[in-house]
C-alpha positions as CSV (number, residue, x, y, z in Angstrom):
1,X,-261.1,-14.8,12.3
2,X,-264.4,-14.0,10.4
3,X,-267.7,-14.0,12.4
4,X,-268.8,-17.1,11.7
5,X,-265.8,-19.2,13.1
6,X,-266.0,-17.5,15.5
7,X,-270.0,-17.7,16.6
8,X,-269.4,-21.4,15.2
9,X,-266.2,-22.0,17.7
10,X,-267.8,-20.5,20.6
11,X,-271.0,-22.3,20.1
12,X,-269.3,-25.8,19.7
13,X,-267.3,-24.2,23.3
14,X,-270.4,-24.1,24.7
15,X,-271.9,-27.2,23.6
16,X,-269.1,-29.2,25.5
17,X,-269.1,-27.4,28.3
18,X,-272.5,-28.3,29.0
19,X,-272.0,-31.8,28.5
20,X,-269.0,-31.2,30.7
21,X,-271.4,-29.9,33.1
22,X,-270.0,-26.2,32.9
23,X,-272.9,-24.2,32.6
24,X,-271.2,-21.3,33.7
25,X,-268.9,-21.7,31.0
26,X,-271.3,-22.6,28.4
27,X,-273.0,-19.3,29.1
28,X,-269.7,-17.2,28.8
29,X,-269.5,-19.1,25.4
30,X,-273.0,-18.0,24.4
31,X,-272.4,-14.4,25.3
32,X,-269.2,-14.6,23.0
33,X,-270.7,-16.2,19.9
34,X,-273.6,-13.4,20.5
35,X,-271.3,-10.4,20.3
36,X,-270.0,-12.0,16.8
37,X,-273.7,-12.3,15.6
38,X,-274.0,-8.9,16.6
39,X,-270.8,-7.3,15.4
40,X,-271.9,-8.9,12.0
41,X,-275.0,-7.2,12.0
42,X,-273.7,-3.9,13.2
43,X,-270.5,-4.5,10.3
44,X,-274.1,-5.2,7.6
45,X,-275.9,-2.1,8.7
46,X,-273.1,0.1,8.2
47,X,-271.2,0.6,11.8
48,X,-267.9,-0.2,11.4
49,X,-266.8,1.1,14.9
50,X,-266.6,-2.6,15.4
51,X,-263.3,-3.1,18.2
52,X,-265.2,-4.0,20.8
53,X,-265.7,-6.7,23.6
54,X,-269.1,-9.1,23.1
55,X,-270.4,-6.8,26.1
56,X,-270.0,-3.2,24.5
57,X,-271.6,-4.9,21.3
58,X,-274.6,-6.6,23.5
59,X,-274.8,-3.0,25.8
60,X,-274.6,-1.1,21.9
61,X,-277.4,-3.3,20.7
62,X,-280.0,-2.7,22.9
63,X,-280.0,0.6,22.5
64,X,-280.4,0.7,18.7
65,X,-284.0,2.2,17.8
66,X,-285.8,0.0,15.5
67,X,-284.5,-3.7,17.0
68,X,-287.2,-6.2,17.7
69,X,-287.9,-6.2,20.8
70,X,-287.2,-10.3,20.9
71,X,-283.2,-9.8,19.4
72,X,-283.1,-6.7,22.7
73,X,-284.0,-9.5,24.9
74,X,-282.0,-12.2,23.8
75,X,-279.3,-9.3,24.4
76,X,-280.6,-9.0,27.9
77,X,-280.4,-12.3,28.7
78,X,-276.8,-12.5,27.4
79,X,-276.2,-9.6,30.1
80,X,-277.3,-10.7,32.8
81,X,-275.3,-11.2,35.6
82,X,-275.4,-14.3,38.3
83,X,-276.7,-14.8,41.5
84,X,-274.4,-15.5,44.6
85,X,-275.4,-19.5,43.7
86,X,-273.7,-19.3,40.0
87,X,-277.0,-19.7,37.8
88,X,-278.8,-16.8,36.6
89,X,-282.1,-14.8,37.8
90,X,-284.6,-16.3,35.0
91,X,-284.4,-19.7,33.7
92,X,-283.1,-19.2,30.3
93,X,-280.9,-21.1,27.5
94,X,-278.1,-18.4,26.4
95,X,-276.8,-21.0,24.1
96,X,-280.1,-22.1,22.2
97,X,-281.4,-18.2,22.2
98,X,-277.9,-16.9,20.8
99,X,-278.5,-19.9,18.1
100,X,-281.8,-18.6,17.0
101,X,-280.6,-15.4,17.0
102,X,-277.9,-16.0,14.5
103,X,-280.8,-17.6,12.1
104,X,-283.1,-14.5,12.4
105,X,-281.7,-11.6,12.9
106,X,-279.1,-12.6,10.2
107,X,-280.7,-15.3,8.6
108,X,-278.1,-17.5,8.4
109,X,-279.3,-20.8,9.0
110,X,-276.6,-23.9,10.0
111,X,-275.8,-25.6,7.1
């Protein structure tokens, strides 16, 4: 599967498990379709070490040197783990900061 279907089936994942009311899920689905964004921009820039979980990608990408600091903190957020009450410590959107990061740090817009 190419990164696109991939980003583009987790995203539609997501979507419906929000509307299922399965934010948890929804999340899990964000953090997916971000490791394919990433492992896209890792596969562009050269790193084709590329076998990898949508963790190890997010973990890999925040330590690159020369990353905007806004694509390191969507990759923060996408880390983050949940409090004891299933919701996580900031008030965030995984799903519409994992969009935004597929149209600018590959600027790929949904078409």
């Amino acid at each position: 599967m190419n990164w696109k279907t991939e980003y583009e089936d987790e995203i539609a994942r997501g979507l419906m498990a929000r509307s299922d009311g399965n934010e948890a899920m929804a999340r899990v689905c964000a953090r997916r379709a971000a490791g394919a964004i990433i492992g896209e921009f890792l596969r562009r820039k050269g790193i084709d070490d590329l076998n990898k979980s949508a963790y190890k990608l997010l973990v890999f990408f925040e330590s690159l040197p020369g990353v905007e600091s806004r694509y390191k903190e969507i990759a923060s957020h996408c880390l983050l783990k949940v409090r004891p009450d299933r919701n996580l410590p900031i008030k965030v959107d995984l799903l519409a900061e994992v969009i935004w990061l597929k149209k600018n740090l590959l600027l790929e817009s949904d078409k």
